[in-house]
C-alpha positions as a Markdown table, in Angstrom:
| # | Residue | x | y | z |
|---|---|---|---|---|
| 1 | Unk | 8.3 | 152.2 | -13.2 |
| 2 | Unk | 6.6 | 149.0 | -12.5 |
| 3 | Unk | 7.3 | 147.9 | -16.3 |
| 4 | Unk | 10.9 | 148.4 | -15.3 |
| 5 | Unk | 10.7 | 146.4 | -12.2 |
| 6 | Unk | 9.4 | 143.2 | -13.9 |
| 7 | Unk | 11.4 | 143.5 | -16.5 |
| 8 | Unk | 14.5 | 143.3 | -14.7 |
| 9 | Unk | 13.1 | 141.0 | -12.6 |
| 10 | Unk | 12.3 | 138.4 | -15.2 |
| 11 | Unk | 16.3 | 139.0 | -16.8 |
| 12 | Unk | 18.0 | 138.4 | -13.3 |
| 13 | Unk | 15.8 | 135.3 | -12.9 |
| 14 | Unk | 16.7 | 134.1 | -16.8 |
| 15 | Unk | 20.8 | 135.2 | -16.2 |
| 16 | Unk | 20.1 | 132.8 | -12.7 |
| 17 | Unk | 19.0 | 130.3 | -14.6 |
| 18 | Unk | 21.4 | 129.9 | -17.5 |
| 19 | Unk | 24.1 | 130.4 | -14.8 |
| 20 | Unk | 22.3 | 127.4 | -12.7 |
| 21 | Unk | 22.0 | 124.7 | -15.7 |
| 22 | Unk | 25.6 | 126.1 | -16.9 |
| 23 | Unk | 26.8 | 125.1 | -13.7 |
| 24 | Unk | 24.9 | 122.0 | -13.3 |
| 25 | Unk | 26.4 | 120.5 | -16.9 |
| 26 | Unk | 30.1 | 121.1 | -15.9 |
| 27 | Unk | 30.4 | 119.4 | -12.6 |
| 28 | Unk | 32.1 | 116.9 | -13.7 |
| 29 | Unk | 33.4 | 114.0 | -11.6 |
| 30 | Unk | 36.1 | 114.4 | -9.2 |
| 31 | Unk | 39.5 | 112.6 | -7.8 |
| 32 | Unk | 39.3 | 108.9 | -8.8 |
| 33 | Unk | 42.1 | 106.8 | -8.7 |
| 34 | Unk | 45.6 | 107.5 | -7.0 |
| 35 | Unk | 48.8 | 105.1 | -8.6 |
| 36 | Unk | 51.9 | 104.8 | -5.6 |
| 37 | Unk | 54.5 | 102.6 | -7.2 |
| 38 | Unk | 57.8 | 101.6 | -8.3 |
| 39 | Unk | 59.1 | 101.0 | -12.1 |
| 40 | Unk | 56.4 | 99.1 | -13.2 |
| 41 | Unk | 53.4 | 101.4 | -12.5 |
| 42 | Unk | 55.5 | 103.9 | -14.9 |
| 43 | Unk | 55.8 | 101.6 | -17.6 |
| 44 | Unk | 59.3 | 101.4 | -17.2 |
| 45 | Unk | 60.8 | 99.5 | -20.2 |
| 46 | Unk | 57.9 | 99.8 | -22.3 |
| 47 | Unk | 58.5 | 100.9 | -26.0 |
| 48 | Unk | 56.8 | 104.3 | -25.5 |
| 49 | Unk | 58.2 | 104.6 | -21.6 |
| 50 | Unk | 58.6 | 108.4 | -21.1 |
| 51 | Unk | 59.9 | 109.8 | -17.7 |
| 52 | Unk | 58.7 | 113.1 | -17.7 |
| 53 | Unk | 55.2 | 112.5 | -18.6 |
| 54 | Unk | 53.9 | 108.8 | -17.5 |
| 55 | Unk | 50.7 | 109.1 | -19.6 |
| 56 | Unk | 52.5 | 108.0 | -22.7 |
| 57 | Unk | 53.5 | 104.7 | -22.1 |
| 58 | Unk | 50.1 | 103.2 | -23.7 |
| 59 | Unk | 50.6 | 99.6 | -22.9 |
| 60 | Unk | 51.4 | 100.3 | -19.2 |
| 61 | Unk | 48.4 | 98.7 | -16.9 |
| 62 | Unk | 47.2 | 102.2 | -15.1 |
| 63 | Unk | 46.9 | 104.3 | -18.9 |
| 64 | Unk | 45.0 | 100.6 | -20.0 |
| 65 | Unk | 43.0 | 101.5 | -17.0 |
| 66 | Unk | 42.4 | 105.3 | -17.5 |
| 67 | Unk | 41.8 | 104.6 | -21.3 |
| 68 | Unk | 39.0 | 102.0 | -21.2 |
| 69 | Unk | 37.2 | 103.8 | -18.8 |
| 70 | Unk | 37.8 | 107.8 | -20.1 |
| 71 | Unk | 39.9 | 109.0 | -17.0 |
| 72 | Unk | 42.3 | 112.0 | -16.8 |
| 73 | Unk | 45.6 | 112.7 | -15.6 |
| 74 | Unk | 46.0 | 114.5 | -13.4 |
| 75 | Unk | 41.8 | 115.1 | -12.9 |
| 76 | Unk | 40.8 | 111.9 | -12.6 |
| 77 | Unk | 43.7 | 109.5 | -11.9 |
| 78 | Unk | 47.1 | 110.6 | -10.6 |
| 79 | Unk | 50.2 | 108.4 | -10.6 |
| 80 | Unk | 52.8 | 109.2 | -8.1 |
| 81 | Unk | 54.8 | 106.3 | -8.8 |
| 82 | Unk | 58.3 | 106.7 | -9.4 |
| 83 | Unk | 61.4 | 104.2 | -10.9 |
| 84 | Unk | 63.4 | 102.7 | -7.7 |
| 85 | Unk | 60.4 | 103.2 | -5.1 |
| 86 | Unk | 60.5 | 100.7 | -2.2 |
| 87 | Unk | 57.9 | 99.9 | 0.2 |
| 88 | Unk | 59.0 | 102.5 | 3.0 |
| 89 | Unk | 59.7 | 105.3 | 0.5 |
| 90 | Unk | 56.0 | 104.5 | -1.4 |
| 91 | Unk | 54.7 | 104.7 | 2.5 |
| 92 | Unk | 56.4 | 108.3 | 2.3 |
| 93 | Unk | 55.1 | 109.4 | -1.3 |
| 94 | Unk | 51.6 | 108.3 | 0.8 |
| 95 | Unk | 51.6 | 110.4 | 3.6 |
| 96 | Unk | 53.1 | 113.7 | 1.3 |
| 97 | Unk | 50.1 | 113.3 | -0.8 |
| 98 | Unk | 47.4 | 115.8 | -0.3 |
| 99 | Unk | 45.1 | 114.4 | 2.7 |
| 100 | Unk | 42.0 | 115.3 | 0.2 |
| 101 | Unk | 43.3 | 113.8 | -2.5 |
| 102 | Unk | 43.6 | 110.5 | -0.6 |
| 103 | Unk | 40.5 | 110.8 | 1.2 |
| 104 | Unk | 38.5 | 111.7 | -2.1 |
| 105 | Unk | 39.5 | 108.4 | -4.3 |
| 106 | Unk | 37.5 | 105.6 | -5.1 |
| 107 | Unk | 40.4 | 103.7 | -6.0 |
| 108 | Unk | 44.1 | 103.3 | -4.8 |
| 109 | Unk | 47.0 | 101.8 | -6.6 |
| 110 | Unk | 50.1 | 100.5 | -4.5 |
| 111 | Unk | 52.5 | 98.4 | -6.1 |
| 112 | Unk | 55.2 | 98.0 | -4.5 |
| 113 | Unk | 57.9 | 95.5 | -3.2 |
| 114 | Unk | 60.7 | 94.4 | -5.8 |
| 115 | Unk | 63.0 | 97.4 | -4.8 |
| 116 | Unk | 63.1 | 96.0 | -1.0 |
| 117 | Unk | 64.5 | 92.7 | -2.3 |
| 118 | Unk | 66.1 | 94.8 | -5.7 |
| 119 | Unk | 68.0 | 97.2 | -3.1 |
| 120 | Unk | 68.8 | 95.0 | 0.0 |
| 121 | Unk | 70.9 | 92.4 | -2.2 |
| 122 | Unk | 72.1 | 95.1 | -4.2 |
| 123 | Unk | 73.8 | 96.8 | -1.1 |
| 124 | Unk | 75.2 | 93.3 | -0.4 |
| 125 | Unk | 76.5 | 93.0 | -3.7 |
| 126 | Unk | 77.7 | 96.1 | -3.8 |
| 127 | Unk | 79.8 | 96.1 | -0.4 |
| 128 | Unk | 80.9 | 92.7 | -1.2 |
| 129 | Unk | 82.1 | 93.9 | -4.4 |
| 130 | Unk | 83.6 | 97.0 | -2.7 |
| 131 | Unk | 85.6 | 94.1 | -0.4 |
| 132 | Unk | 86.5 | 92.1 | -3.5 |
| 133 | Unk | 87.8 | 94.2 | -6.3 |
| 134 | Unk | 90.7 | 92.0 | -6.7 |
| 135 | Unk | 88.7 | 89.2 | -7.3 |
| 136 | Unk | 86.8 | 91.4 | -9.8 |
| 137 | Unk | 89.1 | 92.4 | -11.3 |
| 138 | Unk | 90.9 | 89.1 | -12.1 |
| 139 | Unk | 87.9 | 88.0 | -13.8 |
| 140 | Unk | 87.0 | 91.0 | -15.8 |
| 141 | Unk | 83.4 | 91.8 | -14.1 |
| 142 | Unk | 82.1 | 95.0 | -13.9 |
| 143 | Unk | 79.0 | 96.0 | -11.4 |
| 144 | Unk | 77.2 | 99.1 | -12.1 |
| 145 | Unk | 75.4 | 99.7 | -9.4 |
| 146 | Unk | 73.8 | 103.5 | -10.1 |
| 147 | Unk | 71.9 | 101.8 | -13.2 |
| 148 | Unk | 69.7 | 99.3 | -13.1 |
| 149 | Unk | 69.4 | 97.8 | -16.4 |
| 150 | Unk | 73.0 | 97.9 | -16.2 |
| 151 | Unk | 73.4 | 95.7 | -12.7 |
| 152 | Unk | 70.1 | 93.7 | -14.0 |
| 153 | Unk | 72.1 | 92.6 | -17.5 |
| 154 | Unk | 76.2 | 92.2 | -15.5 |
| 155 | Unk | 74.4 | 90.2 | -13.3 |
| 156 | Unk | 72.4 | 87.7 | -15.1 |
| 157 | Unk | 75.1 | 87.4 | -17.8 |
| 158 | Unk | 77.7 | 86.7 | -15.6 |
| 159 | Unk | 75.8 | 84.0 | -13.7 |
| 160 | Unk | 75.1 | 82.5 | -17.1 |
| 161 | Unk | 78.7 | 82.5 | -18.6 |
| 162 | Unk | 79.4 | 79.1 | -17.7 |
| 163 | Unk | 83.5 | 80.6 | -18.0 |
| 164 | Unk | 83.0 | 82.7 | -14.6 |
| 165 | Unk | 81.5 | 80.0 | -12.9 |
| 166 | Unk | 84.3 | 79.8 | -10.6 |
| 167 | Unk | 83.9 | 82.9 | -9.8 |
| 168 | Unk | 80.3 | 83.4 | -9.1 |
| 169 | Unk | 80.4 | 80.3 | -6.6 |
| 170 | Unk | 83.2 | 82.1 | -4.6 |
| 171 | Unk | 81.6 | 85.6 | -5.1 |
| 172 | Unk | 78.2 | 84.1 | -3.7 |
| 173 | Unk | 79.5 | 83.1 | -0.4 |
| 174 | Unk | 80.9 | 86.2 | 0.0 |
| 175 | Unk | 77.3 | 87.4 | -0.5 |
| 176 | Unk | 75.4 | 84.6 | 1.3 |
| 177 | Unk | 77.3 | 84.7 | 4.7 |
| 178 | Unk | 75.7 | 85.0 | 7.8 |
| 179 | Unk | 75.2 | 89.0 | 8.2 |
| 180 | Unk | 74.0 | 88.7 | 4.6 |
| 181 | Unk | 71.3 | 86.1 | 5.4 |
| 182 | Unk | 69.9 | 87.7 | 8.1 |
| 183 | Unk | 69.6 | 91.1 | 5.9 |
| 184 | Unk | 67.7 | 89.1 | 3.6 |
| 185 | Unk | 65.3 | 87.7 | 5.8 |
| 186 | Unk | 64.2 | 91.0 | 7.5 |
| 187 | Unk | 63.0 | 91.4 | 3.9 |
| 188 | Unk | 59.6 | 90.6 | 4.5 |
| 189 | Unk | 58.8 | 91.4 | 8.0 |
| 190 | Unk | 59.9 | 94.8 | 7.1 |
| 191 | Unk | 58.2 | 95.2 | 3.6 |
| 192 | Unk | 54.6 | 94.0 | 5.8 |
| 193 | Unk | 55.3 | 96.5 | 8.0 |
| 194 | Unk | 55.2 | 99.2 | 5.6 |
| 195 | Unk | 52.1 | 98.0 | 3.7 |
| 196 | Unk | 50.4 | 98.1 | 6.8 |
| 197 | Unk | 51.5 | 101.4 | 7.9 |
| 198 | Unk | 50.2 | 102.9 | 4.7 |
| 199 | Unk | 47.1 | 101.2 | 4.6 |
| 200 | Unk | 46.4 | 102.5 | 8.5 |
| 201 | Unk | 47.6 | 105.8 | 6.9 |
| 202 | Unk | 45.1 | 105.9 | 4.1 |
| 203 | Unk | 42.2 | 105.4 | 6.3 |
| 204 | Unk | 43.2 | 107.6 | 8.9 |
| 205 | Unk | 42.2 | 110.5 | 6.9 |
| 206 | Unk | 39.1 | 109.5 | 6.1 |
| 207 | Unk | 39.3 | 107.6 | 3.0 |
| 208 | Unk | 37.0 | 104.3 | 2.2 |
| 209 | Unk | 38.5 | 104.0 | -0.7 |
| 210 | Unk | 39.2 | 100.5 | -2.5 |
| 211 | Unk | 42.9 | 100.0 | -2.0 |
| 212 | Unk | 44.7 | 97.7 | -4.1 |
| 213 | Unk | 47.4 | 95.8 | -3.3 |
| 214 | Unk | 49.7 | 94.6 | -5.9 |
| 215 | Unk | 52.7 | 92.4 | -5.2 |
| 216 | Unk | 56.1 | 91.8 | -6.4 |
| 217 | Unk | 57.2 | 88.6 | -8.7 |
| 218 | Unk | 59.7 | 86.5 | -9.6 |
| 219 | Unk | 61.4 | 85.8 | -13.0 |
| 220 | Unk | 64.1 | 84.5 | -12.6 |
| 221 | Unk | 62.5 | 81.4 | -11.6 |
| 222 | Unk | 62.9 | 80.6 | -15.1 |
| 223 | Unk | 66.0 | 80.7 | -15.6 |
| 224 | Unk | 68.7 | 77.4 | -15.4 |
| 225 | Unk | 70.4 | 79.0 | -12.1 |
| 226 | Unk | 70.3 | 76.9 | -9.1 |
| 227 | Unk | 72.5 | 78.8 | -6.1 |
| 228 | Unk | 72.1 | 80.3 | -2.7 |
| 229 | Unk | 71.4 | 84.3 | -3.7 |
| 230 | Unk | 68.6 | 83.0 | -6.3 |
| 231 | Unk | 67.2 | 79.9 | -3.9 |
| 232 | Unk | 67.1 | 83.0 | -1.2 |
| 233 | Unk | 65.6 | 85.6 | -3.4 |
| 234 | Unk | 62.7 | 82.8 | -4.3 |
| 235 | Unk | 62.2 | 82.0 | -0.5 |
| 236 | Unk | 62.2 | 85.9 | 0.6 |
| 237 | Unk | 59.6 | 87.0 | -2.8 |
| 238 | Unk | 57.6 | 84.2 | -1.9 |
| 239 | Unk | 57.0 | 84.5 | 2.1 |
| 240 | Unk | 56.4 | 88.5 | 0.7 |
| 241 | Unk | 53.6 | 87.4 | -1.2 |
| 242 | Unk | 52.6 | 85.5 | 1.5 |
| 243 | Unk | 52.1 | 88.1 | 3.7 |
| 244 | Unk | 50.4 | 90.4 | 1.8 |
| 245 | Unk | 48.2 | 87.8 | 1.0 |
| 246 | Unk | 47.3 | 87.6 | 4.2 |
| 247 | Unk | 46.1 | 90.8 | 5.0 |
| 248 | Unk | 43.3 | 90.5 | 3.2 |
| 249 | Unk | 42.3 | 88.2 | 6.4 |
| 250 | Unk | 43.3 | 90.3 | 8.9 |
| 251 | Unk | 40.8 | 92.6 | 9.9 |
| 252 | Unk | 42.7 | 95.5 | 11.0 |
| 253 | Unk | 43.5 | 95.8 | 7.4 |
| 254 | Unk | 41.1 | 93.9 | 5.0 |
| 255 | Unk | 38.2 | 96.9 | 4.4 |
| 256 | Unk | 38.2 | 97.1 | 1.0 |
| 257 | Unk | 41.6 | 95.5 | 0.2 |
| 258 | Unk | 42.4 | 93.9 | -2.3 |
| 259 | Unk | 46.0 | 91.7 | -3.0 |
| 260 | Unk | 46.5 | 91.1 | -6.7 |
| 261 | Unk | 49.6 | 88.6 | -6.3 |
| 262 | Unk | 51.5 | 88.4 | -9.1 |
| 263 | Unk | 53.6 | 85.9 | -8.0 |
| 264 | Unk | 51.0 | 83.1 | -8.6 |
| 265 | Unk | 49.8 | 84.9 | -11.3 |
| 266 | Unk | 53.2 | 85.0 | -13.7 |
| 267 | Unk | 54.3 | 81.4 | -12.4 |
| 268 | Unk | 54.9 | 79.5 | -15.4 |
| 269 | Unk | 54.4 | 82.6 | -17.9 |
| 270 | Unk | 57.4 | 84.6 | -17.2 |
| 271 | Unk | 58.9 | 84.4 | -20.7 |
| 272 | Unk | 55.7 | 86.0 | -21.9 |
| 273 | Unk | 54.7 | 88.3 | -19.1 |
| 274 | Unk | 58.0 | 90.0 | -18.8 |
| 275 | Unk | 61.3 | 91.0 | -20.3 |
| 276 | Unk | 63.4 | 88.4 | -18.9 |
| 277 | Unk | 64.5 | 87.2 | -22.1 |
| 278 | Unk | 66.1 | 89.9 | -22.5 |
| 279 | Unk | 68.0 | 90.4 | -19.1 |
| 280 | Unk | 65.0 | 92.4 | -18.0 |
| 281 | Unk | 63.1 | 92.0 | -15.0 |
| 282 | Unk | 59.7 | 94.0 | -15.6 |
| 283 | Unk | 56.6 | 93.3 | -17.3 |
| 284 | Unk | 56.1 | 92.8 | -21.2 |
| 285 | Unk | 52.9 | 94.8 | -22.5 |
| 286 | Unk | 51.1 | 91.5 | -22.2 |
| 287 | Unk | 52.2 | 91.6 | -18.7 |
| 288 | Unk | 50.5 | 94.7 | -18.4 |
| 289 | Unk | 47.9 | 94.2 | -19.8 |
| 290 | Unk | 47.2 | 91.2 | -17.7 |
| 291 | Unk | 47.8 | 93.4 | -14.7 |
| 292 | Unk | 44.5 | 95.7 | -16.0 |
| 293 | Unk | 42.5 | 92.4 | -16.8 |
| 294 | Unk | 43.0 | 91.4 | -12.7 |
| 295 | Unk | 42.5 | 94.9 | -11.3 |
| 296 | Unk | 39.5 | 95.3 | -13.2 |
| 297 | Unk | 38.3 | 92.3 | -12.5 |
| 298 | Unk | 38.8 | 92.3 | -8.5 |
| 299 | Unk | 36.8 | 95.7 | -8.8 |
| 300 | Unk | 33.8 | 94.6 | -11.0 |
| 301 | Unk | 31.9 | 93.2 | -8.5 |
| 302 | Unk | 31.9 | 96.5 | -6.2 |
| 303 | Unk | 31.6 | 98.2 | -9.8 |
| 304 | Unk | 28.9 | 96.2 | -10.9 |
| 305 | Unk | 26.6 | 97.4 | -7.5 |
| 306 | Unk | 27.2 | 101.3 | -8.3 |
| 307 | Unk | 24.1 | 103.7 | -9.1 |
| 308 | Unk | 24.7 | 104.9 | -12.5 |
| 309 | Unk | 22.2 | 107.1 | -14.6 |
| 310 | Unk | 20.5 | 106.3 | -17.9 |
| 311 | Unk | 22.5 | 109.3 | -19.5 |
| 312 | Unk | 25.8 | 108.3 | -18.6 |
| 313 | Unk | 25.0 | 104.3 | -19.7 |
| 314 | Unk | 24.0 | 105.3 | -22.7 |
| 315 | Unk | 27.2 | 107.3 | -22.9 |
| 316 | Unk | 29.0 | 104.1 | -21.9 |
| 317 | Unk | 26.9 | 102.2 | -24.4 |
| 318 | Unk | 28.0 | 104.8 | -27.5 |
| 319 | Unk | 31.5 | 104.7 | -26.6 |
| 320 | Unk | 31.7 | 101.3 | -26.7 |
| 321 | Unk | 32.8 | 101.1 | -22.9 |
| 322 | Unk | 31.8 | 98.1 | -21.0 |
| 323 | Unk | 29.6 | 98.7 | -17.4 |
| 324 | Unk | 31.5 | 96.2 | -15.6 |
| 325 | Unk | 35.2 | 98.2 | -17.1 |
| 326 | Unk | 33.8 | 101.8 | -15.6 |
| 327 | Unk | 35.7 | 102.9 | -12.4 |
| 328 | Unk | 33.0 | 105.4 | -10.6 |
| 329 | Unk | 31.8 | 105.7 | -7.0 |
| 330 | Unk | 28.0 | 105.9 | -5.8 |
| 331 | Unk | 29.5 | 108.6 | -2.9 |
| 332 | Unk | 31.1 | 110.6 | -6.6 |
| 333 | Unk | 27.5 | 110.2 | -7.9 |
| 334 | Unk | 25.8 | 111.7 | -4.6 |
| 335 | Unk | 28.1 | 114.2 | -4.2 |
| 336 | Unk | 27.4 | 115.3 | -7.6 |
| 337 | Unk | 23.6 | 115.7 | -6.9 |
| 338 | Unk | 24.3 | 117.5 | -3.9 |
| 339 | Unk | 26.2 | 120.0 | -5.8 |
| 340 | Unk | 24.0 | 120.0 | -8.8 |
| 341 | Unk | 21.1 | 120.9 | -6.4 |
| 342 | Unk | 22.8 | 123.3 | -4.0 |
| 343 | Unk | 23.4 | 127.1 | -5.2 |
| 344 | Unk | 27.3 | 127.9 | -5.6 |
| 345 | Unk | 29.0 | 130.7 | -4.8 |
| 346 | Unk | 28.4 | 132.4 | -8.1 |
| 347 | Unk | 24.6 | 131.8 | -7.9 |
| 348 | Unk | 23.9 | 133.0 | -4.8 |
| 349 | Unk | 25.7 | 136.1 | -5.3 |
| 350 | Unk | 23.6 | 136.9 | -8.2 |
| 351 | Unk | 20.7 | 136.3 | -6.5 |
| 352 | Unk | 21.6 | 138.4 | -3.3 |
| 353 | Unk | 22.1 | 141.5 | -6.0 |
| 354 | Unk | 19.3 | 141.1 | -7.6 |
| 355 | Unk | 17.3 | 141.0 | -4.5 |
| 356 | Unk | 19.3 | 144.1 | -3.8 |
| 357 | Unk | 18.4 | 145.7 | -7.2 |
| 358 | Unk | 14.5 | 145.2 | -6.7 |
| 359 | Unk | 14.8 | 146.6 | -3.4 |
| 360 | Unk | 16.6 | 149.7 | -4.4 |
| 361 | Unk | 14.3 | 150.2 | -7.2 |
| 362 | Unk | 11.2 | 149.4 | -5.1 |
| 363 | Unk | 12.6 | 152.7 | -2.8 |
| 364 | Unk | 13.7 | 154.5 | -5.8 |
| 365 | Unk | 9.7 | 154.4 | -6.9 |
| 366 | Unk | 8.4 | 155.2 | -3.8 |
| 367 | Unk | 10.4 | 158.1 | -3.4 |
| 368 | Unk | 9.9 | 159.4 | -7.1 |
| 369 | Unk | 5.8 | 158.9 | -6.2 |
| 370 | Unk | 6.7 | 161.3 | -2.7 |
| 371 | Unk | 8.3 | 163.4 | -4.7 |
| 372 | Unk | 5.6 | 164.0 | -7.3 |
| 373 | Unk | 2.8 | 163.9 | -4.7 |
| 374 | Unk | 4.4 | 166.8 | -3.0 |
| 375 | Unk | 5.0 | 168.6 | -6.4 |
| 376 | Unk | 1.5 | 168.3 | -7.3 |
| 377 | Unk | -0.2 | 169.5 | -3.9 |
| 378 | Unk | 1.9 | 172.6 | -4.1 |
């Protein structure tokens, strides 16, 4: 019987031990970088731009991101972002996203901020239109306003067509009166507003997380247009940029923040950096891929100080990933000791029925040894 005892004994602690080191190889790390955005954290207009699964677009900036340093959708990066986003609806797409989620990332994305100037002159252009089909009409213009590459194309060719010039001068001050000015203006003050909101948001549940900021641009600086819509887009863009970067001072809202202000960033380079060329407002590949370069390289630093272990350098190392490109977190890193040095669930239950089983068979002898004792004194 005692044979029988060890033996089992000795196969519950092997099983526990498998099950242990099993369990120690697949943690695997967790939540690591959250995308909130607009069009151009999808890769909208990209060549490979697909709205039902985001991870295709190769050349957009958060797949160059997840690529180079071997993150998962959906496991360890998740982008929310979605085409037409502004400020106040990204602040909204914040606060419906899981509370652990947020709280659990190293990293979050937020760009955000062409929509509120995009939408707001829209709408003006759109009532105005509304009030001046006639006018419209007479000179054969057409504003599609329920598709943006539509309204982004009508819009810039018509301002170009040197033939409707009459009638872009008189349909601008039907778009630059007062009530319109003043729309414009509150551009800003409301679009700060927001990013703060969601920044007080994110670390009111916890998170520490490294939020970047990116900002909105402006291409049509380059083209030959000189009038009051584009001088007050320029002025609106620019004191939004402003602002944002400005945060990064403020300490209410400057842990860990970071503004990546693309406004200074694609002055001078817009024929590269974006589609404008061809009527299109959003980034080029090269854009995008200048978006990762600046990301990565306002992380590095706080990259650069992370704990990492031999065995996963010399993974980096085989794999042809560079240190200063991999996106981890020293809290990730503890966290994973804690759990690889903690029993689970699983573990403990096998251990509590095997402390069972020894018991039980422990009794089991001691009564079989009664049993016989009695047996042989009769």
């Amino acid at each position: 019987m005692k044979k029988i005892i060890c033996f089992t004994i000795m196969l519950i602690t092997i099983i526990s031990m498998v099950t242990l080191n099993a369990e120690a190889e697949t943690v695997k790390p967790e939540k690591r970088i959250i995308v909130f955005g607009d069009s151009i954290s999808t890769g909208y207009a990209l060549e490979d731009y697909d709205p039902s699964d985001l991870s295709v677009a190769n050349d957009c900036f958060v797949n160059i991101i997840a690529k180079e340093n071997g993150l998962e959708y959906n496991k360890d990066i998740y982008n929310f972002s979605v085409v037409g986003k502004d400020s106040k609806s990204t602040l909204k797409s914040v606060k419906n996203t899981d509370k652990e989620l947020i709280r659990d990332s190293d990293v979050i994305i937020i760009s955000t901020g062409g929509n509120d100037v995009i939408d707001t002159y829209g709408q003006v252009m759109s009532d105005a239109a509304e009030n001046e089909k006639e006018l419209l009409a007479e000179n054969g213009v057409t504003f599609d306003f329920h598709d943006l590459r539509s309204l982004e194309n009508s819009v810039i060719s018509t301002v170009l067509d040197p033939a409707k010039l009459s009638f872009v001068n008189k349909f601008i001050d039907v778009c630059t009166d007062e009530n319109a000015m003043k729309r414009y203006n509150g551009i800003p003050e409301k679009y700060t507003e927001n990013i703060k909101e969601t920044i007080s948001y994110i670390r009111s549940t916890g998170s520490a997380a490294d939020i970047v900021l990116i900002t909105p641009y402006n291409p049509m600086k380059m083209l030959p247009i000189n009038n009051k819509i584009f001088d007050s887009i320029s002025s609106v863009i620019s004191r939004m940029c402003s602002n944002a970067v400005e945060l990064e001072n403020n300490k209410t809202y400057n842990e860990n923040l970071h503004v990546i202000n693309l406004l200074s960033e694609f002055d001078n380079r817009y024929a590269e950096l974006t589609n404008i060329t061809s009527f299109d407002i959003h980034p080029s590949s090269k854009g995008h891929k200048l978006i990762s370069e600046l990301i990565i390289a306002e992380l590095s630093d706080k990259i650069a100080e992370e704990t990492i272990s031999p065995e996963i350098t010399e993974q980096n190392s085989n794999t042809s990933v560079s240190d200063n490109h991999q996106i981890t977190s020293s809290n990730k890193n503890d966290d994973s000791k804690d759990k690889n040095s903690s029993f689970s669930p699983t573990v403990t239950y096998i251990l509590f029925a095997a402390a069972l089983m020894c018991c039980a068979l422990v009794i089991a002898d001691f009564i079989i040894k009664r049993i016989r004792a009695k047996k042989s004194g009769k």
